[in-house]
N, C-alpha and C positions, 0 to 999 in steps of 0.2 A: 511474490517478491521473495527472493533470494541474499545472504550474504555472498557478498566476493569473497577473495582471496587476501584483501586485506581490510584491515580492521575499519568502520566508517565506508564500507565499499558495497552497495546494494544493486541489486540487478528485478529489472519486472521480465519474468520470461512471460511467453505467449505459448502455450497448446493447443494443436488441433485434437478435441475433444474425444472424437474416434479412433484416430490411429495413434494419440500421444505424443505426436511429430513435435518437436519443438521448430515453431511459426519464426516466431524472433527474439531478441535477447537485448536489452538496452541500460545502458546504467539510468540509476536512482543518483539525483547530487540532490544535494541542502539537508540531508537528515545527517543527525550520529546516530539512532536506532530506532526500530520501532516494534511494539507489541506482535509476534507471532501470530499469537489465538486471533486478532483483531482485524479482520481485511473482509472485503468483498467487494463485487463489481455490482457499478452503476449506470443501467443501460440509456437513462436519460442523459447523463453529462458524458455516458462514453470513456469512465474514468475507474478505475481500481481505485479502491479507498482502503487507506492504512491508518493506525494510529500512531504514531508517532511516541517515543519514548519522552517527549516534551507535552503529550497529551494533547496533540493538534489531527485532528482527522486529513489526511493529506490526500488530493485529490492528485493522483498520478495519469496521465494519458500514456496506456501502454507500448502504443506505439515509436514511441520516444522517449519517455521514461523522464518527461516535463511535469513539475508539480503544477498544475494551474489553480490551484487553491487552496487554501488553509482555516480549517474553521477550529477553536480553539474548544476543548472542552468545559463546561463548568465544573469538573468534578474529577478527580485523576483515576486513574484503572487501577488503580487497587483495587478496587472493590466492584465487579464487574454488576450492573445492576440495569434490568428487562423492565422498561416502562411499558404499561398496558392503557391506550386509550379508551 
């Protein structure tokens, strides 16, 4: 995920891994920000996961750049913290 060119204005690109091609490019709606350092993809739901500067993990489908889900944190990113089962 990328800022646009204006302010509140997110984009999820797609690369091909090899050549670097960018795939496709789709706006992000319903966020104002989210954590940089905080994302990765999720091959079960098929979704890029962000955290949201409201502290909600956001399930993006990057193919269209659709939130379809929102799971809230119990505890904000301040304080970045690696639970071990």
């Amino acid at each position: 995920m990328r800022p646009g060119s204006d302010e509140r204005e997110y984009y999820i690109d797609v690369y091909n891994p090899s050549t670097g091609e960018l795939i496709s490019s789709s706006p992000v709606n319903g966020i104002d920000g989210y954590h940089y350092c905080m994302a990765a993809y999720d091959p079960v739901t098929k979704s890029y996961l962000a955290v949201s500067s409201d502290n909600e993990v956001l399930f993006i489908l990057p193919e269209t750049g659709e939130i379809v889900k929102t799971v809230k944190l119990d505890y904000p990113l301040s304080d970045i913290r690696f639970l071990r089962k």
